[in-house]
PQR file with spaces between the fields and no chain letter, atoms N, CA, C, O and H, PARSE charges and radii, in Angstrom:
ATOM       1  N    UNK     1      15.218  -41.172  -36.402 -0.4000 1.5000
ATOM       2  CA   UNK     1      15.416  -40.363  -37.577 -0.0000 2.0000
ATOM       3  C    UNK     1      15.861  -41.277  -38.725  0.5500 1.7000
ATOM       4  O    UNK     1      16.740  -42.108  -38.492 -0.5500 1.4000
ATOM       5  N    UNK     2      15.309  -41.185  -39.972 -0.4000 1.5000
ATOM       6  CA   UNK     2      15.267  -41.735  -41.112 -0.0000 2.0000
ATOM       7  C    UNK     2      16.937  -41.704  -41.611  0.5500 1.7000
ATOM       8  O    UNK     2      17.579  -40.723  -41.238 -0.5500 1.4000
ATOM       9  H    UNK     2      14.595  -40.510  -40.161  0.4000 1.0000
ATOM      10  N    UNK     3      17.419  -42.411  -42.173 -0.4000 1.5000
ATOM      11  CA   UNK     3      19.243  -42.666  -42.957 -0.0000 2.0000
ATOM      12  C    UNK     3      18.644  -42.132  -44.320  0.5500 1.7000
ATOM      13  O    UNK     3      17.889  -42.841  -44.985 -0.5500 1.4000
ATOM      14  H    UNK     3      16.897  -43.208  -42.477  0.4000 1.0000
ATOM      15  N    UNK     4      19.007  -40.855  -44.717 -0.4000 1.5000
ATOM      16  CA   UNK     4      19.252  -40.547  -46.254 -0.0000 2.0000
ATOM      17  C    UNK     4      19.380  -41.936  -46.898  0.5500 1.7000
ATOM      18  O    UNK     4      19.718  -43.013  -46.407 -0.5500 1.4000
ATOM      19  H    UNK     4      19.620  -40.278  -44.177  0.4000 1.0000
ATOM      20  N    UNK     5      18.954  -41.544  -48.324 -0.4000 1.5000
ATOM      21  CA   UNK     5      19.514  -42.840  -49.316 -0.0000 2.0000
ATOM      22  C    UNK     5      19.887  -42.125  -49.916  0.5500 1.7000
ATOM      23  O    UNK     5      19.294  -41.051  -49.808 -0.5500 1.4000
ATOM      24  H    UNK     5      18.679  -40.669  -48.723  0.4000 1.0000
ATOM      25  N    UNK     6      20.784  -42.150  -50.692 -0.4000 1.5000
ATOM      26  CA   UNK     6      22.438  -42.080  -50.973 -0.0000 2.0000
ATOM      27  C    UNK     6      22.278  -42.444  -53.095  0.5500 1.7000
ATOM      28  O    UNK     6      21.791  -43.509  -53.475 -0.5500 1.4000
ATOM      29  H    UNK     6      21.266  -43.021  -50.779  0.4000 1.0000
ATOM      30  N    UNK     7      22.589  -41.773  -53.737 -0.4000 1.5000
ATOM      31  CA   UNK     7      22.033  -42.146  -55.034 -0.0000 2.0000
ATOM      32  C    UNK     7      22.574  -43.355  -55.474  0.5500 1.7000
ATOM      33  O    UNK     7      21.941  -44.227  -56.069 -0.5500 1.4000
ATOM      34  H    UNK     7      22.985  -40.908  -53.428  0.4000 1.0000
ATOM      35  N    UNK     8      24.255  -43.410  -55.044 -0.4000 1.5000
ATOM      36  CA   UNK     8      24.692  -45.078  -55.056 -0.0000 2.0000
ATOM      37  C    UNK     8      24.291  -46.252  -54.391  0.5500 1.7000
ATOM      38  O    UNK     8      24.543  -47.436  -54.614 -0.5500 1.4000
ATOM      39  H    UNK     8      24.770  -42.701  -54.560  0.4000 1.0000
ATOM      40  N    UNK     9      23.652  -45.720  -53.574 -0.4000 1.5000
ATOM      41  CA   UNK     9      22.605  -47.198  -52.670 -0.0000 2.0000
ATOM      42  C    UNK     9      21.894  -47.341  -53.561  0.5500 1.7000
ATOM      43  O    UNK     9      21.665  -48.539  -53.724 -0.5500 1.4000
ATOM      44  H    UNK     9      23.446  -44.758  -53.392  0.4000 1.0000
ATOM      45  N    UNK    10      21.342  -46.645  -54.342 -0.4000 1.5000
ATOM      46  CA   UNK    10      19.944  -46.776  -55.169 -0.0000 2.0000
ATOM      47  C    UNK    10      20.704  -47.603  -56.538  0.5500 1.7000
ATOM      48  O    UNK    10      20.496  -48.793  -56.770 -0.5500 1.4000
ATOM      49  H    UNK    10      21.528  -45.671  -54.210  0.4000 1.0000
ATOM      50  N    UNK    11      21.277  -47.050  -57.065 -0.4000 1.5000
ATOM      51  CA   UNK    11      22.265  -47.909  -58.092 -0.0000 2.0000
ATOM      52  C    UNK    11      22.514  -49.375  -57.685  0.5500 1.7000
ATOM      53  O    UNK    11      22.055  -50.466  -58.023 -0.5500 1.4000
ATOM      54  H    UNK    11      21.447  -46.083  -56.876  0.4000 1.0000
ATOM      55  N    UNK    12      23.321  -48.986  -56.924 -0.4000 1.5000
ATOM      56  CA   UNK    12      24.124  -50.495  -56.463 -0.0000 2.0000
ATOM      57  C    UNK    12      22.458  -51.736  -56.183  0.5500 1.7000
ATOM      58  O    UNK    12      22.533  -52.916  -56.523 -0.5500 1.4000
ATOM      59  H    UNK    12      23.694  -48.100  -56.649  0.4000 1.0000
ATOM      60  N    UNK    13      21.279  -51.210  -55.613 -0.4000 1.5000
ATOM      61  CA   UNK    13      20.576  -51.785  -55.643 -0.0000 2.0000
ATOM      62  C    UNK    13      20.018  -52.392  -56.762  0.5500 1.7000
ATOM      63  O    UNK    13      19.874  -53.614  -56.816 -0.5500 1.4000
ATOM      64  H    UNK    13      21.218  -50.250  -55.336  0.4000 1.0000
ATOM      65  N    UNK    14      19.656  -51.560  -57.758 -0.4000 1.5000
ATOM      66  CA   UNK    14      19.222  -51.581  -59.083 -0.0000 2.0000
ATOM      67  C    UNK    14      20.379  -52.888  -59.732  0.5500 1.7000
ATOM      68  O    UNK    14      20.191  -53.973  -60.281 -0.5500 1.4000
ATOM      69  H    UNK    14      19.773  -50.568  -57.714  0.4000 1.0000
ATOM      70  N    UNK    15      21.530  -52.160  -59.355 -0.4000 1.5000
ATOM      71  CA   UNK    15      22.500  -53.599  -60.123 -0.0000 2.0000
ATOM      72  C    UNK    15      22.230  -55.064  -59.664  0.5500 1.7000
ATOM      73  O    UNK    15      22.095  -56.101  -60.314 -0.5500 1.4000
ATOM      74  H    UNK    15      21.684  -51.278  -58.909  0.4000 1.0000
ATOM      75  N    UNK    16      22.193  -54.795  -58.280 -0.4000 1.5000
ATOM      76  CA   UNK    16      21.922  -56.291  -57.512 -0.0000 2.0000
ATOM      77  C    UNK    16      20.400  -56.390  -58.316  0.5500 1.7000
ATOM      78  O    UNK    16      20.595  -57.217  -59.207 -0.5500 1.4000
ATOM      79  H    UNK    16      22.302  -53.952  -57.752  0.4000 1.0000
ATOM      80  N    UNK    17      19.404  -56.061  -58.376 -0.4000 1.5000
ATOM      81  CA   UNK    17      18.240  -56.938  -58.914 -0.0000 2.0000
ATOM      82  C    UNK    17      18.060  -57.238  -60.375  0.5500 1.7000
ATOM      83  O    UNK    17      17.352  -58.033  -60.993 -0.5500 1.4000
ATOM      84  H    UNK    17      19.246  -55.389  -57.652  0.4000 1.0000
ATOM      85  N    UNK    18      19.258  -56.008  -60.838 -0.4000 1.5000
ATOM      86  CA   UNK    18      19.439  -56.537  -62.825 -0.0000 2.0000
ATOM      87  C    UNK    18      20.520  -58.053  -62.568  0.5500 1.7000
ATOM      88  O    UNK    18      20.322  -59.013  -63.314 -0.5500 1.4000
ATOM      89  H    UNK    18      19.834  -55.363  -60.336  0.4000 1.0000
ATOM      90  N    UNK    19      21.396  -58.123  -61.706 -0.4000 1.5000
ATOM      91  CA   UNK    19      21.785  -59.266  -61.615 -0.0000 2.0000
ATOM      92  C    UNK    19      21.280  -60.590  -61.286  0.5500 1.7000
ATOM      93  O    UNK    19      21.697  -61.514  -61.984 -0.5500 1.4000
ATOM      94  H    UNK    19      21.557  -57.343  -61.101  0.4000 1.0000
ATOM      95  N    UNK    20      20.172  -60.944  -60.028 -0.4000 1.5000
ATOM      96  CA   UNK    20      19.462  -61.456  -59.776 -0.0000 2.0000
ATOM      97  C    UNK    20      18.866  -61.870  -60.722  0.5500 1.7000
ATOM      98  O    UNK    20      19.137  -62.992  -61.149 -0.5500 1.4000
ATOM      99  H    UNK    20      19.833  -60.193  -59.461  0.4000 1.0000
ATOM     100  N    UNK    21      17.556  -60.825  -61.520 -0.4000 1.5000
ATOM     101  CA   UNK    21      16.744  -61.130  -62.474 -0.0000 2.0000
ATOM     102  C    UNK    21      17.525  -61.924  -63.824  0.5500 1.7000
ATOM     103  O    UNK    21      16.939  -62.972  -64.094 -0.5500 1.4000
ATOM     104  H    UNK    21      17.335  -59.913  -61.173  0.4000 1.0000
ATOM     105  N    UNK    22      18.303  -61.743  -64.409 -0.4000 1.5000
ATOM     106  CA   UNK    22      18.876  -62.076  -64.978 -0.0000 2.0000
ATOM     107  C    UNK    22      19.437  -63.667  -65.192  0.5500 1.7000
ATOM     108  O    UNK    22      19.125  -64.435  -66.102 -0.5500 1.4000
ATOM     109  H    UNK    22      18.780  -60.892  -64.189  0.4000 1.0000
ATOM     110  N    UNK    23      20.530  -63.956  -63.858 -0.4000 1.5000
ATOM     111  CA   UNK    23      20.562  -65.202  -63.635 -0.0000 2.0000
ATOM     112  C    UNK    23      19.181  -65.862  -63.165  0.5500 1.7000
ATOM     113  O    UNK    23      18.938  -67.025  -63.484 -0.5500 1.4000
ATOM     114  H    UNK    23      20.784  -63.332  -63.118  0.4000 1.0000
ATOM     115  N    UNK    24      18.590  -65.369  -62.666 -0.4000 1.5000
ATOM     116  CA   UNK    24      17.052  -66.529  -62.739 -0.0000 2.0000
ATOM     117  C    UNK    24      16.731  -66.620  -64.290  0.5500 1.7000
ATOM     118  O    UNK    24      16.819  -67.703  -64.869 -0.5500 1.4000
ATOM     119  H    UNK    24      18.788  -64.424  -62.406  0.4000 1.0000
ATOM     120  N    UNK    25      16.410  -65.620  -64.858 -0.4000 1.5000
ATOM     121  CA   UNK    25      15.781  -65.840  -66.560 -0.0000 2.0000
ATOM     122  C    UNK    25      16.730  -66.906  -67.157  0.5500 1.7000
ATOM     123  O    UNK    25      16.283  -67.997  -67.513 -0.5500 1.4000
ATOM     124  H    UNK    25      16.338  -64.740  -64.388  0.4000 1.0000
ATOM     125  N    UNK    26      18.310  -66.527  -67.290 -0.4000 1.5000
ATOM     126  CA   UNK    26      18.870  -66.728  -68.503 -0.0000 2.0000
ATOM     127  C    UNK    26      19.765  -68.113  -67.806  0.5500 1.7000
ATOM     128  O    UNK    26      20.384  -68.804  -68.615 -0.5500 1.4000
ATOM     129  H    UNK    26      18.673  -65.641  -67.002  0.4000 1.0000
ATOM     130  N    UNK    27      19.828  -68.532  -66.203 -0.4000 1.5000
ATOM     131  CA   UNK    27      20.876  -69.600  -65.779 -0.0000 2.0000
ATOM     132  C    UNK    27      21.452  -69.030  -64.894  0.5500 1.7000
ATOM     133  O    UNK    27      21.432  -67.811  -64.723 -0.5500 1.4000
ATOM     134  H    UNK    27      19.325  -67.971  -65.546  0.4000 1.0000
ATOM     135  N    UNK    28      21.991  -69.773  -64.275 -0.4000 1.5000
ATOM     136  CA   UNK    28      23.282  -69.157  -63.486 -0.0000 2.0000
ATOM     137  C    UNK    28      24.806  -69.512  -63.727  0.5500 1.7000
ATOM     138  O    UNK    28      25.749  -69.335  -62.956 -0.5500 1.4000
ATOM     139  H    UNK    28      22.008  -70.763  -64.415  0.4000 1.0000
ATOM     140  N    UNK    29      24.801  -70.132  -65.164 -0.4000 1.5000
ATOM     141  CA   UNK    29      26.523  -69.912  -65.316 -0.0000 2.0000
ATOM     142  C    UNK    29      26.458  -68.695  -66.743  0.5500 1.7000
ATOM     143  O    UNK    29      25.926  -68.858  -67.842 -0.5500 1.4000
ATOM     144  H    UNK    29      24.035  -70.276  -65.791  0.4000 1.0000
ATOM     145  N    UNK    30      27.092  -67.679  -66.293 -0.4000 1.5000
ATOM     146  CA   UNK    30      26.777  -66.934  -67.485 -0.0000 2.0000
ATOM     147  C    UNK    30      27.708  -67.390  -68.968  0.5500 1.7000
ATOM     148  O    UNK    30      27.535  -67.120  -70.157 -0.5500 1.4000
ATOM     149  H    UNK    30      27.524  -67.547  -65.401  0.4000 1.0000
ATOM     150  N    UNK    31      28.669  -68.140  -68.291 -0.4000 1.5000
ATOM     151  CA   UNK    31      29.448  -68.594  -69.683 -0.0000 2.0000
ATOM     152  C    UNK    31      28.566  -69.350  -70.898  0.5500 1.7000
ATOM     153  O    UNK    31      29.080  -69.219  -72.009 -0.5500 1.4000
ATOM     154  H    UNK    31      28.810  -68.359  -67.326  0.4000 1.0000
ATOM     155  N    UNK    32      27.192  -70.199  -70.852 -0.4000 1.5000
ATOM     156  CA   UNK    32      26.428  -70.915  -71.265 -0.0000 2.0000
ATOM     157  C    UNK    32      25.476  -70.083  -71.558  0.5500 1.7000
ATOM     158  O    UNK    32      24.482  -70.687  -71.962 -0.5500 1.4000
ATOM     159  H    UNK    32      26.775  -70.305  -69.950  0.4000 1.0000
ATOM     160  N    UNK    33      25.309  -68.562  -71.516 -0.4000 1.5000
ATOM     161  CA   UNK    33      24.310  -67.653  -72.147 -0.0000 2.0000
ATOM     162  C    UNK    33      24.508  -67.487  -73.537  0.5500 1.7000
ATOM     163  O    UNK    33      25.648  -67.703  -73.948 -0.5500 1.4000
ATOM     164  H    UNK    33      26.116  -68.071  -71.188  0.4000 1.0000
ATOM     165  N    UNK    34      23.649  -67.152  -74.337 -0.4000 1.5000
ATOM     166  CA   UNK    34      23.745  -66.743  -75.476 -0.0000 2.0000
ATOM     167  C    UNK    34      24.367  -65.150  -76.145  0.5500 1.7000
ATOM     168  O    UNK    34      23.786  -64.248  -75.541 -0.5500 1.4000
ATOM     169  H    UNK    34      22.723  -66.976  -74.003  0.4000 1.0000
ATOM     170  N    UNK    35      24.722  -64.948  -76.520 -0.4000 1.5000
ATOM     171  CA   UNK    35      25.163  -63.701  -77.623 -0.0000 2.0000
ATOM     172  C    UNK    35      24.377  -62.666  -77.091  0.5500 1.7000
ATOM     173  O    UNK    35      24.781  -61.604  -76.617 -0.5500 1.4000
ATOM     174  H    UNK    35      25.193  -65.680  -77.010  0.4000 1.0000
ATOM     175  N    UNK    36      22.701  -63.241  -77.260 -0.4000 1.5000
ATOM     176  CA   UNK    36      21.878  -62.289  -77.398 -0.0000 2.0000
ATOM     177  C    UNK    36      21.691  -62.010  -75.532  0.5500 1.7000
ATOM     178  O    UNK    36      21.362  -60.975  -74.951 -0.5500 1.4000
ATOM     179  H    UNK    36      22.373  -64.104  -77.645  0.4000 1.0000
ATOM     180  N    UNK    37      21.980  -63.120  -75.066 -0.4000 1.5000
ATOM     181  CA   UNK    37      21.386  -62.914  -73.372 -0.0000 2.0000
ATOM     182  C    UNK    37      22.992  -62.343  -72.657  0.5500 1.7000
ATOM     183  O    UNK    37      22.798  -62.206  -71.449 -0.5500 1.4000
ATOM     184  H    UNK    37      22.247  -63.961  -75.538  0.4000 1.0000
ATOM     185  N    UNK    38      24.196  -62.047  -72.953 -0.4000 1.5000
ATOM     186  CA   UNK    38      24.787  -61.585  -72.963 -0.0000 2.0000
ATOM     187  C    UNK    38      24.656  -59.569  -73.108  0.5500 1.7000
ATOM     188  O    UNK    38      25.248  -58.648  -72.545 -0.5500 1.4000
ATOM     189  H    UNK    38      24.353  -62.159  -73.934  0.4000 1.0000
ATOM     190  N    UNK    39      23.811  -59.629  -73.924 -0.4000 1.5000
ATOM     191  CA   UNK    39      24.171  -58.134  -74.581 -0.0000 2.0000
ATOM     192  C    UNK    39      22.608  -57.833  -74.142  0.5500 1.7000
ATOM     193  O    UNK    39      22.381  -56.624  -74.157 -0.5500 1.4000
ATOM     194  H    UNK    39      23.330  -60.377  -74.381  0.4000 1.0000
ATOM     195  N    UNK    40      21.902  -58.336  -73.901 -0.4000 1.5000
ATOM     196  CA   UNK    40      20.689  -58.324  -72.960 -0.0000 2.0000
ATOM     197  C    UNK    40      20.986  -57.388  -71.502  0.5500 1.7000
ATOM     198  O    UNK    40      21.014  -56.224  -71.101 -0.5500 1.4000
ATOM     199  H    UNK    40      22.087  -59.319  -73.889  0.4000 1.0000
ATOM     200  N    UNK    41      21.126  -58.413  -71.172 -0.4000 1.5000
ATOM     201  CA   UNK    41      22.373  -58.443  -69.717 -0.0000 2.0000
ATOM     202  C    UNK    41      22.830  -57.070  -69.270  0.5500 1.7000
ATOM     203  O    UNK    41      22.475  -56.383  -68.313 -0.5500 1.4000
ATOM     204  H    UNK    41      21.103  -59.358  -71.497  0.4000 1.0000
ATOM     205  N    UNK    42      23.690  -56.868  -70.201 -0.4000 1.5000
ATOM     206  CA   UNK    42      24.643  -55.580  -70.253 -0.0000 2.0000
ATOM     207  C    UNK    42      23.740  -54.192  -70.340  0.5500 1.7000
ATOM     208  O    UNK    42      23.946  -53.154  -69.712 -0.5500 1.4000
ATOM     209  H    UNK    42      23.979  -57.426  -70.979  0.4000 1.0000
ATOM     210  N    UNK    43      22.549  -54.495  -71.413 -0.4000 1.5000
ATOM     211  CA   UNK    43      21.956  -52.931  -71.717 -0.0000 2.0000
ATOM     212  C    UNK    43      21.173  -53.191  -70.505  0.5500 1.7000
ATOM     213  O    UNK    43      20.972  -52.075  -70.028 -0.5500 1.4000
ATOM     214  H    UNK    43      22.381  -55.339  -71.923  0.4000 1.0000
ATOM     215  N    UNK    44      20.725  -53.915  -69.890 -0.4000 1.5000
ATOM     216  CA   UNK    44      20.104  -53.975  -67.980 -0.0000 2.0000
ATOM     217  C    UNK    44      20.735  -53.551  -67.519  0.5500 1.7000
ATOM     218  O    UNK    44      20.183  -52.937  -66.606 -0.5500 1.4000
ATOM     219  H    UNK    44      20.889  -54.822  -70.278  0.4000 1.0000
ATOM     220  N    UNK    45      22.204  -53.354  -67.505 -0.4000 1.5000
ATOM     221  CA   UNK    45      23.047  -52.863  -66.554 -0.0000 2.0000
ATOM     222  C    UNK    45      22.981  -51.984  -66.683  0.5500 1.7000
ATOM     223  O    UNK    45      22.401  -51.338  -65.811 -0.5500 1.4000
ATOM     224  H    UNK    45      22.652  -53.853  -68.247  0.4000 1.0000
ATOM     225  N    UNK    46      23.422  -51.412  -67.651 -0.4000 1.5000
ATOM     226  CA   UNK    46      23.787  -49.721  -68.394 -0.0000 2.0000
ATOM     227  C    UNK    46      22.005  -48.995  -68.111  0.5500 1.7000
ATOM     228  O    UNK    46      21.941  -47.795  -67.843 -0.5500 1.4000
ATOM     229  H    UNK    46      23.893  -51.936  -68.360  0.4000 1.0000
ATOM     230  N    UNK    47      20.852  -49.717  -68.190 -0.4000 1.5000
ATOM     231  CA   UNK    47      19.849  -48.607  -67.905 -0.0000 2.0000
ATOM     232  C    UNK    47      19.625  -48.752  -66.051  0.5500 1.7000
ATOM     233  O    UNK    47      19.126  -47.753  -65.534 -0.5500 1.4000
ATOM     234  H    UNK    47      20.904  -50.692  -68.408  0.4000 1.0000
ATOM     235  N    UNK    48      19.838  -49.471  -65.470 -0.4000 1.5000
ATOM     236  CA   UNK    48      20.287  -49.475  -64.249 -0.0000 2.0000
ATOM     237  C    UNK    48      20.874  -48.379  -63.961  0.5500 1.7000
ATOM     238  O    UNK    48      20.262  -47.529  -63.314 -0.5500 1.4000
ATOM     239  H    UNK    48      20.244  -50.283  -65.890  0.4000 1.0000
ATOM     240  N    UNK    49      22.278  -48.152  -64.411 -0.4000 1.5000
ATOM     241  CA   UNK    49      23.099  -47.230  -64.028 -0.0000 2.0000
ATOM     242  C    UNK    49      22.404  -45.814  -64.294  0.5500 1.7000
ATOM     243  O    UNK    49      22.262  -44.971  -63.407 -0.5500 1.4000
ATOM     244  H    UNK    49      22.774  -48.843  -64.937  0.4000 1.0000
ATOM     245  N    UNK    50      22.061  -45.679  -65.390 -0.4000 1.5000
ATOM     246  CA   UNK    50      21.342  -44.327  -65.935 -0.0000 2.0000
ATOM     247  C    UNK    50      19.911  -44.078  -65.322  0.5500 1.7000
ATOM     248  O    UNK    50      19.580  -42.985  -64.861 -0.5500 1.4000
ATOM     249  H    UNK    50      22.177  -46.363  -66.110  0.4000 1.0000
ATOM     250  N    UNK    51      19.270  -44.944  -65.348 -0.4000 1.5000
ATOM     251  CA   UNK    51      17.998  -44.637  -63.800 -0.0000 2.0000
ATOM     252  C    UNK    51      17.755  -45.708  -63.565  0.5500 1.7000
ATOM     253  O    UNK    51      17.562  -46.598  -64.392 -0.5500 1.4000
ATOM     254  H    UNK    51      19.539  -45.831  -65.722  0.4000 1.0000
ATOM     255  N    UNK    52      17.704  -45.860  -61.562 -0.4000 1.5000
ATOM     256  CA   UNK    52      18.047  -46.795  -61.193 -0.0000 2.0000
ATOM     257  C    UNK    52      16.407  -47.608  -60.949  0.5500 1.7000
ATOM     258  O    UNK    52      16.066  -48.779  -60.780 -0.5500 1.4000
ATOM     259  H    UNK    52      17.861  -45.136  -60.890  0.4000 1.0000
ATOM     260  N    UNK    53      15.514  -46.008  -61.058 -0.4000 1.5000
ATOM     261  CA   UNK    53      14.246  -46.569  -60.754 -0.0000 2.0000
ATOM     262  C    UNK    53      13.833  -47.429  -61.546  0.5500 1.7000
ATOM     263  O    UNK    53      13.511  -48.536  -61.113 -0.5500 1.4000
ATOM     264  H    UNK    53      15.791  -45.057  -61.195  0.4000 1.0000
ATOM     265  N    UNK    54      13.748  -47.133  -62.850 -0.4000 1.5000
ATOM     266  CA   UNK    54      13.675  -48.145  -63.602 -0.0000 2.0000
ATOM     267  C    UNK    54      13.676  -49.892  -63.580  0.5500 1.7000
ATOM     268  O    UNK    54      13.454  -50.656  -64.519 -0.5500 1.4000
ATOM     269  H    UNK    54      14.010  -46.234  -63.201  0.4000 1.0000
ATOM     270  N    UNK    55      13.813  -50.021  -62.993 -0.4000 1.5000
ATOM     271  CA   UNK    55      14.518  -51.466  -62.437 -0.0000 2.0000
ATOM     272  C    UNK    55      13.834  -51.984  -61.164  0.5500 1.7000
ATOM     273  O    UNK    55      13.218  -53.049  -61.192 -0.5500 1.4000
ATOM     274  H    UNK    55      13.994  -49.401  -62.230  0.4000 1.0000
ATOM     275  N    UNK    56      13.939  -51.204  -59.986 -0.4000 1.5000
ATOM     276  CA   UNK    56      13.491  -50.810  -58.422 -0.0000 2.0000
ATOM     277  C    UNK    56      11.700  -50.871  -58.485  0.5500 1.7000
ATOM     278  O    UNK    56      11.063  -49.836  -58.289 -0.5500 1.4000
ATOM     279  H    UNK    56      14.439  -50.338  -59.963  0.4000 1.0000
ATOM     280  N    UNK    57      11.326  -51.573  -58.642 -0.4000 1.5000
ATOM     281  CA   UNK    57       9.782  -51.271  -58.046 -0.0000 2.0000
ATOM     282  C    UNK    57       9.552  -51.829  -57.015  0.5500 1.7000
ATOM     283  O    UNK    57       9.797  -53.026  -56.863 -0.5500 1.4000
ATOM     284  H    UNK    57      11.843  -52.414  -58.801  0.4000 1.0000
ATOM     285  N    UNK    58       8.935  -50.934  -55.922 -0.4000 1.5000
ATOM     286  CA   UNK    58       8.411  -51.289  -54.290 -0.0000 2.0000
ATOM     287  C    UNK    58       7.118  -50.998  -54.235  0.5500 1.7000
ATOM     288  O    UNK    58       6.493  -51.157  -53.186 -0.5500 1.4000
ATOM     289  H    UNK    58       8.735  -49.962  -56.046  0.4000 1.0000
């Protein structure tokens, strides 16, 4: 029998691949990002949070 997914699995996923994607594009020390890859960053997060599909393609 199949495990429900859970709407925060789906989130929390979405965050892990806005994070991922991110440090591959922009580096991996975020202190050395720019202004703009900073606030980039963040509105990835925030549409993550608000739909997670968005983000999630399988």
């Amino acid at each position: 029998m199949a495990t429900a997914v859970q709407p925060a699995d789906l989130i929390e996923d979405a965050l892990v691949h806005v994070w991922t994607d991110a440090h591959r594009e922009f580096g991996p020390d975020e202190a050395a990002w720019t202004p703009g890859q900073v606030r980039e960053y963040l509105l990835r997060l925030d549409a993550a949070r608000i739909d997670p599909g968005s983000v999630i393609t399988i």
